[in-house]
C-alpha positions in Angstrom: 0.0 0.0 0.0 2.6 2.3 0.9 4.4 1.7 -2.2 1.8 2.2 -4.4 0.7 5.8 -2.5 4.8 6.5 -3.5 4.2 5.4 -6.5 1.2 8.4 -6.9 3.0 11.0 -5.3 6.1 11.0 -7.4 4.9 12.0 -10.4 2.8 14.4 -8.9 5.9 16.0 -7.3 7.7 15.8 -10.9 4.9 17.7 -12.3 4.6 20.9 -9.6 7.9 21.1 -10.2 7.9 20.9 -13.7 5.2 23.9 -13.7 6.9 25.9 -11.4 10.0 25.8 -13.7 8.0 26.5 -16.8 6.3 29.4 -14.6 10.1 31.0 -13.8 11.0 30.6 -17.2 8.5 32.4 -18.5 8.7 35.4 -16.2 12.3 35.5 -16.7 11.9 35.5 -20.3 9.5 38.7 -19.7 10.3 42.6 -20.9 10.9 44.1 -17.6 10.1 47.9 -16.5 12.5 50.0 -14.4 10.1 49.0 -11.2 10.1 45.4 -11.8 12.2 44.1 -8.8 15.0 42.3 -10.0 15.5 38.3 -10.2 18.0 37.8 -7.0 20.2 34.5 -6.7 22.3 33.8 -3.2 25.0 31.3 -1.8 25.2 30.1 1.9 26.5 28.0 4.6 23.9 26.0 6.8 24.6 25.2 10.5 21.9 23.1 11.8 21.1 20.3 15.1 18.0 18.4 15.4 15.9 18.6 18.6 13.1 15.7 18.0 13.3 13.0 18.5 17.3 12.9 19.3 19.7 15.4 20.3 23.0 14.7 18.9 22.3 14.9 14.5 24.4 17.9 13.8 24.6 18.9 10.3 26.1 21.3 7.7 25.1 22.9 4.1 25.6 24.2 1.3 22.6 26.4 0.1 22.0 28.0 -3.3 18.6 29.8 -4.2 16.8 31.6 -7.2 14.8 34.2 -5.9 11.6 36.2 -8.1 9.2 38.7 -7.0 5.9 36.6 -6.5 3.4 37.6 -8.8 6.1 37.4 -11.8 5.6 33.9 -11.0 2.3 32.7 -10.1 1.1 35.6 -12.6 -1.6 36.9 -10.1 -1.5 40.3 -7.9 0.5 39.3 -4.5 1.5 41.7 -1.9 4.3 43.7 -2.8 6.8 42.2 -0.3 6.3 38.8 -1.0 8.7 36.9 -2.7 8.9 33.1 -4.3 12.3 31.2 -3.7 13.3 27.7 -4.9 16.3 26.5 -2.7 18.2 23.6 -3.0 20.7 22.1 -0.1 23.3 19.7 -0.2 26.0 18.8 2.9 26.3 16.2 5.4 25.7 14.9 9.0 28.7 16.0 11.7 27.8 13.8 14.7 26.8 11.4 16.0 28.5 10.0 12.4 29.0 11.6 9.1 25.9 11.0 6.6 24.7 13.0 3.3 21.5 15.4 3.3 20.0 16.9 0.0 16.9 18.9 0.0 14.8 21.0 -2.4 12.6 23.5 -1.5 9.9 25.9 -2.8 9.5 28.9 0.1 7.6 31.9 0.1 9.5 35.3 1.5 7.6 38.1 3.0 9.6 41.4 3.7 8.4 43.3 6.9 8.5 46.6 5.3 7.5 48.3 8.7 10.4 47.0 9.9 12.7 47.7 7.6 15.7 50.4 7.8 18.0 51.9 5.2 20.4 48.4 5.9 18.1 45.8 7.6 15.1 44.4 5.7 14.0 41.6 8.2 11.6 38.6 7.0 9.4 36.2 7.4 9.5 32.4 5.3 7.9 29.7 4.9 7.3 26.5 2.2 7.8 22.9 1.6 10.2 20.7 -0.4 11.7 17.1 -0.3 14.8 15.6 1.4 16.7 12.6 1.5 18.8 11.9 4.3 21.2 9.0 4.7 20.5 9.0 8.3 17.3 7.6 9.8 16.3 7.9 13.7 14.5 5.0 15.0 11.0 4.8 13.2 11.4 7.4 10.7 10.4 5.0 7.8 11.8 6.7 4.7 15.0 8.4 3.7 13.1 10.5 0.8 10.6 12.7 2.9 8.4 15.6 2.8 10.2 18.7 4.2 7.8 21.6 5.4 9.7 24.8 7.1 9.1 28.1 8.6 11.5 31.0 10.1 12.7 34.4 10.2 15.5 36.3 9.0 16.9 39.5 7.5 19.0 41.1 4.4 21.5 43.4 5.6 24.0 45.5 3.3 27.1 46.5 4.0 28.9 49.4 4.1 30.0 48.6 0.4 26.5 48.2 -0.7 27.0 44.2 -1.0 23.8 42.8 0.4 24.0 39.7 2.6 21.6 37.6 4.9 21.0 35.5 7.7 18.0 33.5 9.0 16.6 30.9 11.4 14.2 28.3 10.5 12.1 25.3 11.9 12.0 22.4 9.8 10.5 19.1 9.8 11.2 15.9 7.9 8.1 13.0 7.7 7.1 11.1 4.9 2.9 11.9 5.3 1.9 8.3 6.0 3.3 6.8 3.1 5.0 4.3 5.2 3.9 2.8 8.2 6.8 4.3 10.3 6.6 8.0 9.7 8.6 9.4 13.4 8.7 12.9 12.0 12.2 14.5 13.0 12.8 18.2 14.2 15.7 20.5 13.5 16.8 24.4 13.6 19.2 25.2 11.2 20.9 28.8 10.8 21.6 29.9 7.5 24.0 33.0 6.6 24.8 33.7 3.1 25.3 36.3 0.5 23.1 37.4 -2.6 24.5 38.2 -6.0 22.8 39.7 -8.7 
């Protein structure tokens, strides 16, 4: 049974993503105005320990990310501050024993313009993607798994004008049901990273 509600959900998976790619494509391939806000990419380390249902998984990433302003993408009105990122992850377990982690995600970014100062543009996020991890705690079922996450963060810019960021999230890895043993696992991670242009 669980193989067969796999077996559903892949392709699924393949096509969201495939329409979110033709989506991006086509806004990129756009005219743009001198208001359009621009298509942003950024590079970043990941520092992150799980809290559920162990202690001791300590991990670090690599973290590379395309980033559009929302309605570009999705092609209806959205809020002005609101951004679409796809993010993809790739690094390995530290402790209790080394162990590889790759991760996809599709986030949405909302800038707290109230907030906001001439250097520091804070954030909210939030989205869902897949993982696999080579590591499994005790009934976790799966090593490919749904990955929903939430945190906060900011942009900041430098005194040269380069603009960096920094954010903490909550994620969660569980496979939805599709295997009897779903023990959902926990983790904060801190990401800090730079965007380019």
């Amino acid at each position: 049974m669980s193989h067969a509600k796999l077996s559903t959900l892949l392709p699924a998976l393949v096509i969201l993503l495939m329409v979110t790619w033709g989506s991006m494509s086509r806004a990129s391939a756009e005219e743009g105005s001198s208001a359009e806000i621009p298509t942003r990419y950024g590079l970043g380390g990941v520092l992150g320990n799980t809290f559920d249902p162990v202690r001791d998984i300590y991990f670090l990433q690599m973290a590379g990310f395309i980033m559009w302003d929302y309605d570009r993408v999705w092609g209806h009105w959205a809020p002005e501050p609101l951004r679409f990122k796809v993010e993809g992850t790739a690094g390995v377990t530290t402790s209790p024993e080394t162990r590889s982690m790759v991760s996809l995600e599709m986030l949405a970014l909302y800038y707290l313009e109230f907030l906001s100062t001439s250097r520091l543009f804070p954030y909210l996020e939030g989205g869902i993607g897949v993982v696999y991890t080579d590591f499994q705690v005790k009934g976790q079922g799966l090593r490919f798994n749904f990955y929903p996450q939430i945190g906060i963060g900011t942009d900041f810019k430098s005194s040269s004008e380069a603009r960096y960021f920094a954010s903490f999230r909550l994620t969660h890895i569980s496979n939805a049901g599709l295997h009897e043993e779903n023990r959902g696992v926990n983790s904060f991670l801190l990401m800090i990273g730079r965007f380019f242009r």
